[in-house]
LUMTI-983147 format. One line per field, with one value per residue (C-alpha): x, z, y; residue number from 0. Coordinates in Angstrom, 3 decimals. Layout:
x c(X:...)
z c(Z:...)
y c(Y:...)
num c(NUM:...)
REM end
This chain:
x c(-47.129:-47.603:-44.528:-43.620:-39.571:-38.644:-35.730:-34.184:-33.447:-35.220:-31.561:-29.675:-25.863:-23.451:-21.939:-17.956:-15.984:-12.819:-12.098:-7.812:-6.182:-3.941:-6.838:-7.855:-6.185:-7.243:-4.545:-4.725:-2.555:-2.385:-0.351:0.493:1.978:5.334:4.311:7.968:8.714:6.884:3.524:3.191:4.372:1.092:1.195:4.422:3.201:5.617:5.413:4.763:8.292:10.104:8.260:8.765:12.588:12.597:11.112:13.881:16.402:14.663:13.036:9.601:7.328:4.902:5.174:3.506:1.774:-0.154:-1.856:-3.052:-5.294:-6.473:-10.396:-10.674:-12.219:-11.337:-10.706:-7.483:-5.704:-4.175:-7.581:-9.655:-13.368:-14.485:-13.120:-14.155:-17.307:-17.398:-15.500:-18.248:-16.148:-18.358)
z c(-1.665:1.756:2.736:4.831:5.142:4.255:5.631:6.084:9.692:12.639:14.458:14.311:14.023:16.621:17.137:19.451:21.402:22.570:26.331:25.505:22.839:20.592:21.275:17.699:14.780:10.904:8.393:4.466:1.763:-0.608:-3.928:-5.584:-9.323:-9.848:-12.984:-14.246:-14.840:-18.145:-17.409:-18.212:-21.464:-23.257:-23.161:-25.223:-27.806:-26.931:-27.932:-25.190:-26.143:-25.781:-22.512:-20.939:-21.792:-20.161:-17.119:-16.511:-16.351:-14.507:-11.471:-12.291:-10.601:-7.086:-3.959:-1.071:1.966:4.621:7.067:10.630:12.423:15.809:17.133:20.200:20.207:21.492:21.039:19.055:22.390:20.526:18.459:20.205:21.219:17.571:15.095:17.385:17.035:13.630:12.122:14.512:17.539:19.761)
y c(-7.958:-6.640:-4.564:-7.373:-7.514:-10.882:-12.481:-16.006:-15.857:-13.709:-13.861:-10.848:-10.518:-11.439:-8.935:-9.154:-6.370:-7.066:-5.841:-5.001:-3.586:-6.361:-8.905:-9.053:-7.373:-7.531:-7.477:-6.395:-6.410:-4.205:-4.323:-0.783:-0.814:1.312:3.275:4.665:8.454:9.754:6.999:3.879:2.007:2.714:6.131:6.050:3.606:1.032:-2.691:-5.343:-6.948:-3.507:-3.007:-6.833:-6.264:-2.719:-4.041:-6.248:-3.327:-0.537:-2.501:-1.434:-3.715:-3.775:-2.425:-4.009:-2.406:-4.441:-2.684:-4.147:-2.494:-3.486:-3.909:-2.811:0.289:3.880:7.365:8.684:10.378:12.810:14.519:17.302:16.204:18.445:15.746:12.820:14.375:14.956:11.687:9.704:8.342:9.602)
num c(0:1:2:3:4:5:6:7:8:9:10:11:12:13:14:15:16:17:18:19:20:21:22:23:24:25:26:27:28:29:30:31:32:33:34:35:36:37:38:39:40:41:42:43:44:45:46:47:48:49:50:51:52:53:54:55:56:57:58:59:60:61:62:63:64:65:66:67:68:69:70:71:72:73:74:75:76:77:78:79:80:81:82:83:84:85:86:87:88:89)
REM end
């Protein structure tokens, strides 16, 4: 061994900036579970039949968020230079 970093390519990364705002956006999904009032069914020792049947009737079930957030980078107009500073914007 020689300390040598090995790596499959020499290249590095391409990297992209986008020059507007809206250019390029990612999107995620994310899927939250609707645990009813008093926790879930395994907390009070149901069955899985008594808990498929009570799922029918109470709604209990996902809720969906999807967040898009958009790549072109800048500074939050609205925070003082401090918390640019400190969250990294800067």
């Amino acid at each position: 061994m020689t300390g040598e970093v090995i790596r499959s390519s020499k290249t590095t990364a391409v990297r992209y900036e986008k020059s507007r705002p809206g250019e390029l956006a990612h999107m995620d999904v994310k899927k939250f579970r609707r645990i009813p009032e008093g926790g879930g069914w395994r907390t009070r020792g149901e069955t899985v039949t008594n808990h498929q049947s009570r799922l029918n009737k109470t709604g209990v079930g996902h809720d969906h968020v999807q967040p898009l957030v958009d790549n072109y980078s800048r500074l939050p107009p609205d925070q003082p230079p401090v918390t640019n500073v400190m969250a990294g914007y800067t």
